[in-house]
N, C-alpha and C positions, 0 to 999 in steps of 0.2 A: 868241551867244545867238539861238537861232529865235525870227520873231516867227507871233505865229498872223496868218493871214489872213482875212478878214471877208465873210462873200458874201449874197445876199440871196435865192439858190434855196432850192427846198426841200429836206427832207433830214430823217433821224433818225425811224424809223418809230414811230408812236407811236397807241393807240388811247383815245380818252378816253371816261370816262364822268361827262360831267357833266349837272347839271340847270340847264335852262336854259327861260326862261317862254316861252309860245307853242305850237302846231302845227304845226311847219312839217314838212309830208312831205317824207321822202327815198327816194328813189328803190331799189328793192334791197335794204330792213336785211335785217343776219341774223334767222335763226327766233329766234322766243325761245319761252316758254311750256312746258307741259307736252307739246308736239307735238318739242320737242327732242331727238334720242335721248339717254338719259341712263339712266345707271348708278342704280341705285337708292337713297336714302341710308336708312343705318338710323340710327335711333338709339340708340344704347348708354346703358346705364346707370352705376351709382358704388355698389358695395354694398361694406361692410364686412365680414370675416372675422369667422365665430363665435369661433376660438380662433387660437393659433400652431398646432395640428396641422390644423384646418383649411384652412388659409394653407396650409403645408407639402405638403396634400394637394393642393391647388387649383394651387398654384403647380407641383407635380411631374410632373401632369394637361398642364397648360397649353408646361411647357415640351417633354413627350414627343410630345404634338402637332405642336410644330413644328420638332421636330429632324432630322437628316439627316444624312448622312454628312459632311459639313463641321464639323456643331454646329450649334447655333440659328440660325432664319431670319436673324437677323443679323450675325450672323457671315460667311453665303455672301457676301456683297458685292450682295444683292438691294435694297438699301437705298438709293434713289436721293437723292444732293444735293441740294441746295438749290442750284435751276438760276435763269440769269440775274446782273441786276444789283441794284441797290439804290435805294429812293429812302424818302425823310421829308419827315413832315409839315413847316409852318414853323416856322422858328429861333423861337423864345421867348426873350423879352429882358426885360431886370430891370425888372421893376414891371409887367408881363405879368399878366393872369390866369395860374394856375398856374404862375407861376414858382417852380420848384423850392428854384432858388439864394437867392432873396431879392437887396437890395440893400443897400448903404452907402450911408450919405444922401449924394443930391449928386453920386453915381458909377453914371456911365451902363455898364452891363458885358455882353456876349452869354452866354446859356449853352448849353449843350448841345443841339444841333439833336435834339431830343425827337420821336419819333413822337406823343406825346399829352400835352397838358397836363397838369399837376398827374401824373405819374408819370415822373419823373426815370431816366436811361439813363445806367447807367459808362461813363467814359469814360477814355481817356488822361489826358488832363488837367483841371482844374476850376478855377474862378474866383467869387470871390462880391465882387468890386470889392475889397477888402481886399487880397488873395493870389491866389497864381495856384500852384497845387498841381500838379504830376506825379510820375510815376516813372519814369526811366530807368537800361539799367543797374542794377536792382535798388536803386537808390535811390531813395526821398523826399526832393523839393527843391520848398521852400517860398519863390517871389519877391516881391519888395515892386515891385508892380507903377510907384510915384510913386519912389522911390527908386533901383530896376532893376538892385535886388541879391538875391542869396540870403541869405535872411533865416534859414533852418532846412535843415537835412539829416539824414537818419537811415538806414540803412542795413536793407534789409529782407530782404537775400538769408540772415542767418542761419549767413555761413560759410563758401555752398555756393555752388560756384562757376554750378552750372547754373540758379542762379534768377535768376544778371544777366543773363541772354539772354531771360528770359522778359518776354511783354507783359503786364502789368500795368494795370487798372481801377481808377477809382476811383469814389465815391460822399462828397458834400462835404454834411455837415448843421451850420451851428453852427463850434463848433468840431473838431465830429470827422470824421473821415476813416475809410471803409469802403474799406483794399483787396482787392480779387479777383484771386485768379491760380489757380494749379495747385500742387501740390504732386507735383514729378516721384519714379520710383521713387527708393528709398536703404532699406538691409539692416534686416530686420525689427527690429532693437535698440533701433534708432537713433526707430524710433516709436513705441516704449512701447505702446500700444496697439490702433494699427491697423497692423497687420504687413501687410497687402496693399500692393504698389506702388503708388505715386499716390492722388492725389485734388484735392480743392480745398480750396485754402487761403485764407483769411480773415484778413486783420489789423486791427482797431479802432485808431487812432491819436487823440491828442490834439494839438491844434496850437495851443493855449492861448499855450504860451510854445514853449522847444525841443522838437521835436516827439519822441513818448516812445509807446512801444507798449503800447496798456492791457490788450489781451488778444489771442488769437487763437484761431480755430475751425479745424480739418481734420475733412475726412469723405471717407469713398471715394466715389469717383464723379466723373465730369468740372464744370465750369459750364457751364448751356445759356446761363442771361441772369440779370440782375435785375432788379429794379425799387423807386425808393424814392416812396413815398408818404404825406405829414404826416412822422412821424417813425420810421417804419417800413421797413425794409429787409427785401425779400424778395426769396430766392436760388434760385431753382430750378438742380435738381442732377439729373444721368441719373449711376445708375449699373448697369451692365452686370452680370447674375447670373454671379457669381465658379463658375463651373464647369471645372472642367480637363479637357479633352476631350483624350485621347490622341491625338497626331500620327500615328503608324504609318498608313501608304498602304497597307499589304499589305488584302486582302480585296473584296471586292463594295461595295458602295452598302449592300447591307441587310446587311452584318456588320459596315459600320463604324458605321454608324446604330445598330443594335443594343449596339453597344459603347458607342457614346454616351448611351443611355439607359440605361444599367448607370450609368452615371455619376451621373445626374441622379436614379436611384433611393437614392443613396447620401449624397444632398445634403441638409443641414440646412437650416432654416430662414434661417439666419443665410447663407446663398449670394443670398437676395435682399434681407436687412435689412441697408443700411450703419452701419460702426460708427462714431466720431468722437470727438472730444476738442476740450476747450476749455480756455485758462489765462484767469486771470483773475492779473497779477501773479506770486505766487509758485503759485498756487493749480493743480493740475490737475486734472482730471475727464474721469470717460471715459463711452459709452456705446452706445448701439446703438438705432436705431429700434425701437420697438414693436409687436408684431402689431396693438393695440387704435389705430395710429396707421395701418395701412396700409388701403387699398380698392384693388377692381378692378374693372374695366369686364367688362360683360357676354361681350365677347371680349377674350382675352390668350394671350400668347407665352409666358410666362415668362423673354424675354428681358432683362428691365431694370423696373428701380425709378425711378422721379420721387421724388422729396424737395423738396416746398417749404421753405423756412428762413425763420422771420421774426425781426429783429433792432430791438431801439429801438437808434438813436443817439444817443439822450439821453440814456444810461447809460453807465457807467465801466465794461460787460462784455457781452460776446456770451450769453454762456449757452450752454444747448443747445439754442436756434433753435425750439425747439418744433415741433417737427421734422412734418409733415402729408406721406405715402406714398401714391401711386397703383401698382399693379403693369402698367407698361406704357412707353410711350418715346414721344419728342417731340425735335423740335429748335431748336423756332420759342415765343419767348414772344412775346407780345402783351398790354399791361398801358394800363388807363385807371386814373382818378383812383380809382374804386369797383372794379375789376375787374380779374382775371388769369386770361389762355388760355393753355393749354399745347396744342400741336398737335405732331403729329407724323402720318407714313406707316404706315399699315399695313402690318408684313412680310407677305408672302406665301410660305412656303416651296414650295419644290419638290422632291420624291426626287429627287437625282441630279443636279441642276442643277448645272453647270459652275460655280466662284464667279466666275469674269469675264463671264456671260452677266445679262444684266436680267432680269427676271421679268416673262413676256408677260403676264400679269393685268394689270386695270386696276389704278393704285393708289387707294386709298380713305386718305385722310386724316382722325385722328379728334382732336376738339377736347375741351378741360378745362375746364370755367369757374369761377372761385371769387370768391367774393364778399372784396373788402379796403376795404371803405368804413371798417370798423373797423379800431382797432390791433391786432397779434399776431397768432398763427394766423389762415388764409383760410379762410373757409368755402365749402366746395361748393359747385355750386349746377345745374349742370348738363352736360351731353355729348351730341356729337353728332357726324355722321360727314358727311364729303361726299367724290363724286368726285372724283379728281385731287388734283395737286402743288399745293404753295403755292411760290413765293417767298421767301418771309421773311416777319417779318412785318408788311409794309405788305401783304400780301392781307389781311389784316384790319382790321374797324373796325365799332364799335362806336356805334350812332348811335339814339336816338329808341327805345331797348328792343328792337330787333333788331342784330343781327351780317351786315355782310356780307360775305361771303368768298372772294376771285379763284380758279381754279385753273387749270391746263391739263391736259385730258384727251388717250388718243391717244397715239399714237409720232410721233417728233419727228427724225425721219433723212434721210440724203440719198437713200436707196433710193425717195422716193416714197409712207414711210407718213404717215398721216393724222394730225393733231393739231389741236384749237381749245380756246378759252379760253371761260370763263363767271362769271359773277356770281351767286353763291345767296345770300338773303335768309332768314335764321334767325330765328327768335325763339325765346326760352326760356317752353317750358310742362312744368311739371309732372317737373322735373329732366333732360329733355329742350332739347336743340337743335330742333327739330322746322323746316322747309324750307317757307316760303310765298311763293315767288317765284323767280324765274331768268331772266335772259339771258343766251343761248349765242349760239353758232356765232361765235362771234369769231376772227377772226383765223385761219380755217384754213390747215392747215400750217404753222402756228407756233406759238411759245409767246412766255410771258409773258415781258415783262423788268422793267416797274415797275408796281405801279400804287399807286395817290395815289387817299384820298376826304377828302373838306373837308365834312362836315354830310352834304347830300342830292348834295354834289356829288362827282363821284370819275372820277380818270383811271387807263387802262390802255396799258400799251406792249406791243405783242407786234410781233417780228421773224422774218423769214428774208430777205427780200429786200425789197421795196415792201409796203407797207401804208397803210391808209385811221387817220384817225385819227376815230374815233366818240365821238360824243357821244349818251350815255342819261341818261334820265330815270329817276333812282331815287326820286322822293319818295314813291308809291306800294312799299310792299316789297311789295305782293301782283300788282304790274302795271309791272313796269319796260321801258322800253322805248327803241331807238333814234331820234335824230333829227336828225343828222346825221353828213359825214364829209368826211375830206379826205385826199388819196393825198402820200405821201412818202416820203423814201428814208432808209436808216438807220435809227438809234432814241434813245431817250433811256433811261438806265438810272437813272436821278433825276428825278423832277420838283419844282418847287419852286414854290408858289402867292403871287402878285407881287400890289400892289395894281392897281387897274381893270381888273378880270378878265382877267388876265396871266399867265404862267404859262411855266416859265424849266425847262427842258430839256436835261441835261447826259449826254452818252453817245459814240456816234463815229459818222461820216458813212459811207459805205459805198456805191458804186456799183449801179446794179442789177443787180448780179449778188450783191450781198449782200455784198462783201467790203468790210471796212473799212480806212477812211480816215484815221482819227485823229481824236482827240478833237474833241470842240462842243459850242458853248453855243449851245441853240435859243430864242428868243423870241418866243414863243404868245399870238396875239387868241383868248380863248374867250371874248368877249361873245356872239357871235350863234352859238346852239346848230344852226343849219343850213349856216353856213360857219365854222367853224375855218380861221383863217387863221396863216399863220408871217410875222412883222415883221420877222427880223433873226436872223442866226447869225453866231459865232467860230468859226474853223475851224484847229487846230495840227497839218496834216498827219504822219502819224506819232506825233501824243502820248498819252497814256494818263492817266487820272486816277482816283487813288485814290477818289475823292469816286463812282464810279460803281458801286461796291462796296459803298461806307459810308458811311454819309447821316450820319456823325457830322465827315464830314472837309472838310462844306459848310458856308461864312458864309455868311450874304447880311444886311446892313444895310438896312432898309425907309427909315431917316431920310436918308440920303447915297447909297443907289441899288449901294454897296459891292458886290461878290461877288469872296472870296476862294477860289480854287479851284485842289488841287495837281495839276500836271502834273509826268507824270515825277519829276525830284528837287525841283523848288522851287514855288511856289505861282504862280499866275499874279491880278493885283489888275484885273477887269472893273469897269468902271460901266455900269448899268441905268438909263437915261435916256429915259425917252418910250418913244419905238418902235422905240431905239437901244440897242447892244451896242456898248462903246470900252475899248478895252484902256490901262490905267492903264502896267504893268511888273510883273518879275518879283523875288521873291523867293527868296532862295539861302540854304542855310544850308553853312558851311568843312566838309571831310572831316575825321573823325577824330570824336574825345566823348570818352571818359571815358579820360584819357592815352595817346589815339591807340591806345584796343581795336579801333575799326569804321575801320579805313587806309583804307577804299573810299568810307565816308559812307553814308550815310542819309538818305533822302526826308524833306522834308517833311511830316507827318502832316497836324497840328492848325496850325488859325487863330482867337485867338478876337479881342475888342475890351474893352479897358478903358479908358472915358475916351476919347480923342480917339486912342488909340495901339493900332496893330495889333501880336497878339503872333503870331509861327509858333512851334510844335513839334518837334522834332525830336531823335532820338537823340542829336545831337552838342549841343543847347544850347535855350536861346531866345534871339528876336530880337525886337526892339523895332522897328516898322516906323510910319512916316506915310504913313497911310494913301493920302493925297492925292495922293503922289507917287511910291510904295514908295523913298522914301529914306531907311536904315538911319539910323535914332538910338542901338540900344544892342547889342551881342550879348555873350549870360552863357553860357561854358561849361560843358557837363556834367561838369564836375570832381567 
C-alpha cells in the first residue's frame, strides 16, 4: 500500500477571492473595472410564443440560421466542455440550517456535500440516520445502518440488461425516493409512446416497508441536474431538436447546408416539443409539451429545448412534471433555496467549419433564472449573458440580491495564446441580468479550475504552471477589488472552507513546469487578506482523486477534524488538526459486486457518517469503517 508523503512547501496553484477587513495595498493587482478589455454583455430576454405556428415559425427561422453543412451549430462539435475540475460549498450536516435530509433524534448523520443550503443535490447514495439508500447494479438497496444489514432490495433495471451498468441518482424526502437516470435507446414498440431513442428516466419509490415502485416518468431528452427544495423536485432536461439531417458527404459546404434546411423546412413543431409519459401503478398517460408552455430568449439556435420538471414527493405520483420549456441549451444548473440558473454556452456556427476545429469567437455564456421559493412550476424571472466559459456550477453564486459569476475568456494552448479569468457582479432588473461590477485580468494564460464563494467571501483556482493566489474584496458588487496574493505551484481543483479561516484544498502538485505530481491536500491561513499563507500539504505522488471532479465524493467532519477522500481505488481517512494535515489509513473495498459482474473492482465513490461509523460506497458493496482508525467493522455485499 502507498503511503502519501507530507511536505510543508508550497504548491497547488490556486487564486482567491476573498473579502477580507482592512486596506492593505498590494503591489501590481490585476486591472479590474470598466478599463478591462472586455467583450460586451448583452442582455437577453424570455418571451413567450403567440401560437404553435408561431413557435414553429420562429423555431424554423432560428434553426436555418444556424445550420451548416454538418447540421446545427451543435452538432459541429463547436460546443466547448465544461473545462477543469470541481469544487463545493461545505458539507451540511443534520440539524444544519437547510438541511435537506433532516434527522433522527439522537443520530448524528452527514448529508450530501450541497453547493447551497436548503437545495439538496442527487447523489449516489442518500442517508437520513434511519437508512442509508443506493443504487448499484441497477438495484435499490436499503441498509440499516445500527443493524449493518440490508434491510430492502428492489430491482429497477426493468428486465434490461443495459440499465445495470448505468449510474443511477438519487433524491431521499421522507419516506420516498426520487431516482434519475437515463433511459437508453430500445425499438419504437417497446415505448408505447415516445418512439424516439432515449431519454430520461424517473422512478418514484416508496421505502415505507419493502421498497415498491409507485410511478415513473420518461421524456426525451438527456438530464442536465436537479435540484430538491421543501418538497419539491425539480428536473431540468436538454433535449436536442430531433432533426434527421442526411449523412451523404458528396457536394459542397452550400449544397449540403442547403440540404439541411430542406430538412428543417419539413419539420413540425413536435422536432422541438418533447413527448413523455408517466404510470402511476397500473395507470398510463402520455403527452407532449405545450406551445403555451415554451419561451425563447431574444437569441436562439433552434438547437435544443430546456424542460424544467417539478415533482411533490409527498405524493404517491410524478404526474406530468408541469412541464415549463425555454427553446435554447445549457449544461450547468445552479440552484439556492428561492432560485434556479440554467446556464449554458452560446453556439456560434461557422459555414464550413471543420467539426474538430473550436470556434475562434469568443464564447458568450447565457444564464436562466427562475424563481422556486414556491412549490410547483418555477417562475421566470430573468436572463442574462456574460463573456466566457463557466466551470460548472460553482462559478456561480447567488449572494445579497446579485449573482456572481467566474468565467475564463481567451484561448487557452500551448502555442502562446492568451487567456484570463474574471468575476462579473449581476443583478436582476427589470427581467434582466444586467452587469454592475468586474474584476479581471486574473490569472493570465490560464484558466479556471475551481472557484469557492462563502457570503462576500469567494476563492478562485486558475492554473498552467505557477500562479499567485489573490485575494478580492467583493462586498461592494459595484467596486470589487484586489488585495492580496501569494505565488504557488500546482492547483487545487476543490476547495473546502475549514473553521478559523482555513480553508482545505484538494487537487495535484505539479513542478514548474506545470506537470503534475499526484494528488494533495493543501491547508490554507486566509485570515490576513494581504498574505495568504499555506500551513501544511499531503502529498500521494502519482494519485488521483475522484473528489477533484466531484465535490459530491468529499467528507470533511467539522466536530472530529475527519476528511475522507478517495484516491485511486479506495478512500484515504486525513485528520485536520490545527495547522496540521495527518493521515489516519486507507480504505479498500474486495474486487467483484454483484456475483463477480465487475472481476476487475471498482473505486471507491462515496463516504458518508452515521453515528460514530464511517460508511464508503462502492460498486462491489458497503463498508462500515471506524473512523478513528479506518479499521473495518462490517462489509455488505452488492448481492
Amino acid at each position: 500500500m502507498r503511503r502519501g508523503t507530507k511536505f510543508a512547501t508550497a504548491g497547488g496553484s490556486l487564486v482567491a477571492l476573498a473579502l477580507l477587513a482592512g486596506n492593505m495595498a498590494v503591489s501590481q493587482p490585476p486591472p479590474t473595472g470598466p478599463d478591462t478589455a472586455e467583450t460586451p454583455m448583452v442582455p437577453v430576454g424570455l418571451v413567450s410564443f403567440d401560437s404553435c405556428a408561431d413557435a414553429l415559425t420562429e423555431l424554423r427561422a432560428a434553426a436555418n440560421a444556424s445550420v451548416g453543412p454538418y447540421g446545427l451549430a451543435e452538432d459541429w462539435g463547436l460546443k466547448t466542455a465544461a473545462i477543469g475540475g470541481a469544487e463545493s460549498m461545505a458539507r451540511t450536516f443534520a440539524g444544519a440550517p437547510g438541511d435537506a435530509a433532516g434527522q433522527d433524534a439522537g443520530t448524528d448523520y452527514s448529508t450530501t456535500n450541497n453547493h447551497e443550503a436548503g437545495a439538496d443535490e442527487p447523489d449516489l447514495v442518500k442517508t437520513d440516520g434511519r437508512r442509508i439508500v443506493t443504487v448499484t447494479g441497477g438495484v435499490l438497496r436499503v441498509v440499516d445502518p445500527v443493524s449493518r444489514r440490508v434491510t430492502g432490495r428492489l430491482d429497477l433495471a426493468d428486465g434490461r440488461e443495459e440499465l445495470r451498468w448505468q449510474q443511477h441518482r438519487l433524491l431521499l424526502l421522507g419516506d420516498h425516493a426520487l431516482v434519475l437516470g437515463e433511459d437508453p435507446p430500445r425499438p419504437a414498440d417497446a415505448l408505447r409512446s415516445i418512439r424516439r431513442p432515449g431519454g430520461t428516466r424517473l422512478l418514484l419509490i416508496d421505502l415505507a416497508g419493502r421498497p415498491l415502485v409507485l410511478g415513473t416518468y420518461r421524456i426525451q431528452g438527456s438530464t442536465v441536474d436537479a435540484r430538491l427544495t421543501g418538497d419539491t423536485a425539480r428536473v431540468a432536461v436538454r433535449a436536442p431538436a430531433r432533426l434527421e439531417f442526411p449523412l451523404a458527404s458528396e457536394g459542397t459546404d452550400q449544397v449540403r447546408t442547403e440540404r439541411n434546411r430542406k430538412v428543417i423546412a419539413r419539420a413540425g413543431v413536435e422536432a422541438w416539443l418533447p413527448e413523455y409519459e408517466w404510470t402511476a401503478g397500473p395507470e398510463l398517460h402520455t403527452g407532449r409539451v405545450g406551445c403555451d408552455r415554451l419561451s425563447r430568449p431574444d437569441r436562439m439556435t433552434g438547437a435544443a429545448t430546456l424542460t424544467v420538471l417539478s415533482f411533490d414527493l409527498t405524493s404517491d405520483r410524478l404526474g406530468d412534471g408541469d412541464p415549463v420549456a425555454v427553446a435554447a441549451d445549457a449544461d450547468t444548473v445552479y440552484g439556492t433555496a428561492t432560485s434556479l440558473y440554467l446556464a449554458g454556452q452560446r453556439p456560434t456556427p461557422i459555414t464550413g467549419l471543420p467539426r474538430w476545429r473550436p470556434s475562434p469567437a469568443e464564447p458568450i455564456t447565457d444564464i436562466y433564472q427562475f424563481d422556486t421559493a414556491a412549490p410547483g412550476r418555477p417562475r421566470f424571472l430573468a436572463t442574462g449573458s456574460v463573456p466566457g466559459r463557466l466551470i460548472n456550477q460553482y462559478a456561480l453564486s447567488e449572494w445579497a440580491g446579485h449573482l456572481r459569476v467566474a468565467t475564463t475568456t481567451g484561448e487557452f494552448r500551448d502555442d502562446g495564446s492568451t487567456s484570463e479569468s474574471a468575476v462579473r457582479v449581476l443583478r436582476h432588473d427589470d427581467g434582466a441580468l444586467v452587469p454592475v461590477g468586474i474584476v479581471g485580468g486574473l490569472g493570465r494564460g490560464e484558466r479556471i479550475y475551481s472557484v469557492r464563494y462563502l457570503g462576500p467571501v469567494a476563492y478562485v483556482v486558475t492554473f498552467r504552471q505557477t500562479d499567485p493566489l489573490y485575494a478580492l474584496n467583493l462586498a461592494d458588487p459595484a467596486a470589487p477589488r484586489v488585495t492580496g496574493e501569494l505565488k504557488i505551484t500546482g492547483y487545487s481543483a476543490y476547495l473546502h472552507p475549514l473553521p478559523d479561516e482555513r480553508l482545505l484544498g484538494v487537487g495535484q502538485e505539479a513542478d514548474r513546469q506545470g506537470r503534475t505530481k499526484g494528488v494533495q491536500v493543501s491547508l490554507f491561513d486566509v485570515r490576513d487578506p494581504g498574505r495568504p499563507d499555506r500551513l501544511d500539504q499531503w502529498h500521494l505522488p502519482g494519485g488521483w482523486s475522484h473528489a477533484e471532479h466531484d465535490p459530491h465524493a468529499f467528507l470533511y467532519r467539522p466536530d472530529t477534524g475527519l476528511v475522507a477522500l478517495p484516491v485511486d481505488a479506495g478512500v484515504r481517512l486525513l485528520r485536520v488538526s490545527g495547522d496540521t494535515i495527518s493521515e489516519i489509513g486507507e480504505v479498500t473495498h474486495p474486487v467483484g459486486g454483484d456475483s463477480g459482474r465487475r472481476q476487475w473492482g471498482q473505486p471507491v465513490r462515496r463516504s458518508l457518517v452515521v453515528g460514530d461509523v464511517l460508511w464508503t460506497v462502492s460498486e462491489a458493496g458497503l463498508r462500515a469503517t471506524d473512523p478513528a482508525s479506518a479499521r473495518s467493522l462490517a462489509w455488505i455485499a452488492a448481492t
